[in-house]
C-alpha positions in Angstrom: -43.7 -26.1 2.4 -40.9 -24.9 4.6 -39.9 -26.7 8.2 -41.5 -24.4 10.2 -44.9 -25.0 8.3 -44.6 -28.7 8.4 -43.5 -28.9 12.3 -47.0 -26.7 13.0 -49.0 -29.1 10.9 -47.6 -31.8 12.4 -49.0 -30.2 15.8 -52.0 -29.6 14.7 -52.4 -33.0 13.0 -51.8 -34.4 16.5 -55.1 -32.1 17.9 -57.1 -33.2 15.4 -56.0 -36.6 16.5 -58.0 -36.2 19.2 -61.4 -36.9 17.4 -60.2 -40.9 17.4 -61.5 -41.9 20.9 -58.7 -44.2 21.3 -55.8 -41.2 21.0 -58.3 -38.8 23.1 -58.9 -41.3 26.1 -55.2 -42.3 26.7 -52.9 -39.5 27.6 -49.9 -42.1 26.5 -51.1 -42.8 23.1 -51.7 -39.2 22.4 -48.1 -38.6 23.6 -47.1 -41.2 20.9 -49.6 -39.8 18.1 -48.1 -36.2 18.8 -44.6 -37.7 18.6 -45.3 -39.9 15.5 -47.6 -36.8 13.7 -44.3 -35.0 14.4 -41.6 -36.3 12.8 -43.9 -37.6 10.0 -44.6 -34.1 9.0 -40.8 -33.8 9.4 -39.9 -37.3 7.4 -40.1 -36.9 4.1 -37.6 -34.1 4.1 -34.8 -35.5 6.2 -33.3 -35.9 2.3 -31.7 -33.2 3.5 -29.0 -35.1 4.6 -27.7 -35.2 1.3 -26.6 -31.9 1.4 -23.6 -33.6 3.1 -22.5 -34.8 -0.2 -22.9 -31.5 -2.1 -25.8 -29.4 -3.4 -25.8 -31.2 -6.8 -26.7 -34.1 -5.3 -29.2 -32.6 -2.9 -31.0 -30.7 -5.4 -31.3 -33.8 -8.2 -32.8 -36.0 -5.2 -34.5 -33.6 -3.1 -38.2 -34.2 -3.2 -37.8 -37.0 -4.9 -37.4 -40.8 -3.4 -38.0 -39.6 -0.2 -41.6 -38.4 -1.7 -42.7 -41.6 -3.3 -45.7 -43.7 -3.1 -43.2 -46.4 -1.5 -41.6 -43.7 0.9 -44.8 -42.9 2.4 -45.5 -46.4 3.5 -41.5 -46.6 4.8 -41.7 -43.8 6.5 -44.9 -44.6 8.3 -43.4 -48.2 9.1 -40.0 -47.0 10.6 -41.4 -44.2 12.7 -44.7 -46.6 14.0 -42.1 -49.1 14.7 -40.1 -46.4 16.7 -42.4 -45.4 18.5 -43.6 -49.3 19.5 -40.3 -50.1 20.9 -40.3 -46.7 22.7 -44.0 -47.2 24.2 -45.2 -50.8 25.2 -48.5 -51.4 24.6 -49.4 -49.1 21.8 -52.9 -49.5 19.3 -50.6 -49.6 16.4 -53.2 -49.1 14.0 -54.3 -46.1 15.1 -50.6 -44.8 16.0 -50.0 -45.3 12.8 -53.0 -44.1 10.8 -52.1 -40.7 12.2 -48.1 -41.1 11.1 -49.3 -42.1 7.8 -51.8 -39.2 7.7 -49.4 -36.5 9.0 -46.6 -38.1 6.0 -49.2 -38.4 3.4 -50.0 -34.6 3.9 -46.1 -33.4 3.9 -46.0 -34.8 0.4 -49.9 -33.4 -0.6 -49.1 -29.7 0.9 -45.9 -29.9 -1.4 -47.6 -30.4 -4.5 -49.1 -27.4 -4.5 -45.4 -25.2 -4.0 -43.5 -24.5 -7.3 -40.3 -26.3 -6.2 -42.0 -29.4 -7.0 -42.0 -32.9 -6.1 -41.8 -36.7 -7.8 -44.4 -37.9 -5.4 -45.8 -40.6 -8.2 -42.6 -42.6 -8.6 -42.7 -45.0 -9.0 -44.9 -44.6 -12.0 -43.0 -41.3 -13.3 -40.1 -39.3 -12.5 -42.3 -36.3 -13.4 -41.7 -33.3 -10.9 -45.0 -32.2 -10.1 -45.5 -28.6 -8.8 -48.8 -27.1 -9.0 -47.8 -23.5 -8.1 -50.6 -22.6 -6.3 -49.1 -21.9 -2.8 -46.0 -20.4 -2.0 -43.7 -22.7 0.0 -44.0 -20.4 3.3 -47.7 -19.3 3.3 -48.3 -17.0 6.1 -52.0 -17.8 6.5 -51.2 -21.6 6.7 -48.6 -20.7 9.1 -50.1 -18.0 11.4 -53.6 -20.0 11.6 -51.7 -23.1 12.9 -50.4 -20.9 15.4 -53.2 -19.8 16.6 -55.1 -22.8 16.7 -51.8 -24.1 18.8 -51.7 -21.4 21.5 -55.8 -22.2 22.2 -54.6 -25.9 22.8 -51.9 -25.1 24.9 -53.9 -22.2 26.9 -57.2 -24.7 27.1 -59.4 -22.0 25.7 -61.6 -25.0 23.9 -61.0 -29.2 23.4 -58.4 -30.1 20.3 -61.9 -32.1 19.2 -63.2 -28.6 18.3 -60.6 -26.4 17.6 -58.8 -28.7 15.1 -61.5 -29.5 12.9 -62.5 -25.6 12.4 -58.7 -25.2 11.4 -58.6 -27.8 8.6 -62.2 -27.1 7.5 -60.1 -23.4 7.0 -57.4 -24.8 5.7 -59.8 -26.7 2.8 -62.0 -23.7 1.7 -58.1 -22.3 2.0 -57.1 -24.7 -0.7 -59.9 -24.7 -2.7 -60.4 -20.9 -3.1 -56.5 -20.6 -3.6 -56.5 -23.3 -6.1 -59.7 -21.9 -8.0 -58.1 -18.4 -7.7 -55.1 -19.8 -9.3 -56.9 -21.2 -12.3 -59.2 -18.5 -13.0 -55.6 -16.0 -13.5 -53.4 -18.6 -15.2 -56.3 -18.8 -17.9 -56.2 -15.2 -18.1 -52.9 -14.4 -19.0 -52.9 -14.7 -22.9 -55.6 -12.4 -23.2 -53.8 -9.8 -20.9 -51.1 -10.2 -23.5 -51.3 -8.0 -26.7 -48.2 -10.1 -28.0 -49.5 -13.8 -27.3 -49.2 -16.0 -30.1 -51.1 -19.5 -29.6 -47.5 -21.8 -29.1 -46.7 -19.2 -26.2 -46.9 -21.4 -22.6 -48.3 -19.1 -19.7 -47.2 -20.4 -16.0 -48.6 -18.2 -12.4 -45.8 -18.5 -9.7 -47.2 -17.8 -6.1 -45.3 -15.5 -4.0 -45.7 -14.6 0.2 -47.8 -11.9 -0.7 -51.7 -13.2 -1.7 -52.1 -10.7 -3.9 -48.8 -10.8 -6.4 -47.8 -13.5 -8.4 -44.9 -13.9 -10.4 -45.4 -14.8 -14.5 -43.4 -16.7 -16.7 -44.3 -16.9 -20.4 -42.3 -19.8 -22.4 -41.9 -18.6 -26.3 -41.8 -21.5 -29.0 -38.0 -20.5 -29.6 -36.7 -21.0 -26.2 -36.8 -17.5 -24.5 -38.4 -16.5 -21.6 -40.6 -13.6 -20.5 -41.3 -12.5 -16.8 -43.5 -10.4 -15.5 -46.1 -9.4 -12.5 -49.7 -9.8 -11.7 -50.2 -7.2 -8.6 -53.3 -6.3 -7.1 -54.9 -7.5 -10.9 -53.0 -5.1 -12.7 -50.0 -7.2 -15.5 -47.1 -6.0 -16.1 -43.5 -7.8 -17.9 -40.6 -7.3 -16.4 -37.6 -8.9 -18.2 -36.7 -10.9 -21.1 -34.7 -14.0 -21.4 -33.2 -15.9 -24.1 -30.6 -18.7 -23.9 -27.2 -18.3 -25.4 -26.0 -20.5 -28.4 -22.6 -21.1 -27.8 -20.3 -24.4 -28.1 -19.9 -24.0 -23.9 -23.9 -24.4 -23.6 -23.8 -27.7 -25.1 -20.7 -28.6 -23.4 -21.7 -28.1 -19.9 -24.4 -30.2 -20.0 -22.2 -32.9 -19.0 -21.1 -31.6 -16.2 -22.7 -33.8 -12.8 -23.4 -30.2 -11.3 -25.6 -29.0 -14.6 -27.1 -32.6 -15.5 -28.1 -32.3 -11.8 -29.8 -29.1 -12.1 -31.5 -29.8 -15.6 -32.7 -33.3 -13.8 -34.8 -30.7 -11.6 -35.3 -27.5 -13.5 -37.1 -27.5 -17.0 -37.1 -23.9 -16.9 -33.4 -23.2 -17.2 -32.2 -21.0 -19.2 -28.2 -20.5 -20.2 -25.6 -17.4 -20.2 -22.4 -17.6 -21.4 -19.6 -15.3 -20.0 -16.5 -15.4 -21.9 -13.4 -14.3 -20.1 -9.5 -14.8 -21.0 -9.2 -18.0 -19.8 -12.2 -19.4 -20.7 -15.9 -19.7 -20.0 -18.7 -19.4 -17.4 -21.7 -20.9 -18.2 -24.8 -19.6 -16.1 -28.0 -22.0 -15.9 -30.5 -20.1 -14.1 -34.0 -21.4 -13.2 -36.6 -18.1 -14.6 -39.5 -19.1 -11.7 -37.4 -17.5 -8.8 -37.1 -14.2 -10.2 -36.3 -12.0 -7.2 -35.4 -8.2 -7.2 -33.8 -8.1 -10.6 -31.9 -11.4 -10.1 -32.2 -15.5 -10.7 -30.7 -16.4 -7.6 -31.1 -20.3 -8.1 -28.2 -21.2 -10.3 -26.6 -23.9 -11.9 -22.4 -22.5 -12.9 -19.7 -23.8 -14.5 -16.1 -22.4 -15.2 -14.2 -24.3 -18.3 -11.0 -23.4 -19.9 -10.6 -22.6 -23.3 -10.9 -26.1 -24.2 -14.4 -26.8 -22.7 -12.5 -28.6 -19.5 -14.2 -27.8 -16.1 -12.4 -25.7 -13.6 -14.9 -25.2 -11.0 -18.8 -25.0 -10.5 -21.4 -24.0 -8.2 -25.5 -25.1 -7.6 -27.6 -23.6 -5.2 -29.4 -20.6 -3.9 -26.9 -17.5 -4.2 -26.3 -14.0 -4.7 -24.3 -12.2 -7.5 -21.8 -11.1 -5.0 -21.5 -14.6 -3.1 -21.1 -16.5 -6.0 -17.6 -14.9 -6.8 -16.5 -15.9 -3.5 -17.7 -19.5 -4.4 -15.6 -20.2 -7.5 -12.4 -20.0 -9.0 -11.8 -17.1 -11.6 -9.4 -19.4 -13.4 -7.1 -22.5 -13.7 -4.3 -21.1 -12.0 
């Protein structure tokens, strides 16, 4: 999920705190749950940080390490820990029950987003992404809100409110989940062309009733389309390139990075007079007409790299991002 989704959970985690007598008796050791609920709903994506050494690296780790089966214990320690030096005294068991609680479901809410995570290293490096809910869900969002501002306003006890929400947020889950499984099963007879080697995948988008399709052929190529309001529809057709500079740039740190993440990349080769662009773009993120999540390398003639670029871009920006040439 995005920041703003995981701060309000992590608020709301720290209401429904307030079913553990101990949390909802002390006004300092709900303090330190809120705190601790906080920044573990925040923890696992301080990866972030990485962007300081370039977006290759940041994408390749992203969601990874810092979403392990060890990391959820590590981050439970430090921030428990923390929070004992900062408050003498503290039940540390329940402290840090709720910090483990509010990390654990960081990492669960993510499964279900397309970006995907490796939350079972370290049994497999597997990204797992169960493209069920996009990663900003207004319902998610809104409804935390809401349940927020009656806490704040005193309109009922967090011992009430907070158990309504997530008993939402489960049917939520469930009937999204369900919903998502009934239409993914449905695509091959929607298509008149399906042929039984054909891979189907439903991408959630903001809107509940649109989802994004991606059909994987048996030789490579890719075909995207829409399910809106029920009603199918393809959209565009992809096929990779098979050029000498495809091959070549897989070598690169910036496009081994982005293959690491992305198994639904798909290459375009541009030639131009001194050499070769070689365009890896991920099919899921469609958007108006474009891949915007890209993975580019410029080589001269002789396959040598002159420049690259990963990341979230535009056509337009990307031209401001790399070199034409080896000039």
């Amino acid at each position: 999920m995005d920041t703003g989704t995981h701060l309000v959970i992590g608020l709301g985690l720290a209401g429904l705190a307030h079913l553990d007598p101990v949390v909802a008796s002390d006004s300092t050791v709900a303090t330190a749950v809120l705190i601790g609920t906080v920044l573990g709903s925040q923890a696992p994506d301080f990866d972030g940080l990485l962007r300081m050494k370039g977006n290759a690296v940041y994408i390749k780790n992203h969601r990874g390490l810092s979403h392990s089966l060890p990391a959820l214990i590590l981050w439970t320690i430090l921030i428990t820990g923390g929070l004992a030096l900062a408050f003498k005294g503290l039940p540390l068991l329940h402290v840090g029950l709720w910090v483990l609680g509010a990390v654990c479901f960081h990492v669960f809410t993510d499964l279900f987003n397309t970006y995907g995570t490796q939350a079972f290293r370290p049994f497999t490096e597997k990204w797992i992404s169960w493209n069920i809910i996009h990663i900003f869900d207004p319902f998610i969002f809104i409804s935390h809100l809401i349940a927020i501002f009656l806490w704040v306003i005193r309109a009922a006890e967090p011992q009430w409110i907070f158990p309504v929400l997530y008993t939402i947020m489960a049917g939520y889950y469930i009937w999204r989940t369900v919903t998502h499984y009934r239409l993914e099963k449905s695509l091959p007879r929607r298509d008149p062309d399906s042929e039984e080697r054909d891979q189907y995948y439903l991408i959630p988008t903001v809107n509940l009733s649109i989802w994004n399709v991606v059909k994987r052929k048996s030789d490579g190529s890719y075909l995207l389309g829409e399910l809106r309001n029920d009603e199918f529809r393809w959209l565009d057709q992809v096929a990779p390139d098979d050029h000498p500079a495809v091959e070549a740039s897989k070598s690169h740190p910036s496009i081994a990075a982005f293959l690491y993440f992305s198994s639904f990349a798909i290459a375009e080769v541009r030639p131009y007079e001194w050499g070769y662009e070689v365009r890896w773009a991920d099919v899921r993120y469609r958007h108006r007409k474009q891949y915007p999540f890209v993975a580019v390398l410029r080589m001269n003639l002789k396959y040598e790299p002159i420049d690259s670029y990963v990341g979230w871009v535009s056509e337009s920006r990307l031209e401001k991002k790399l070199r034409m040439d080896p000039s």
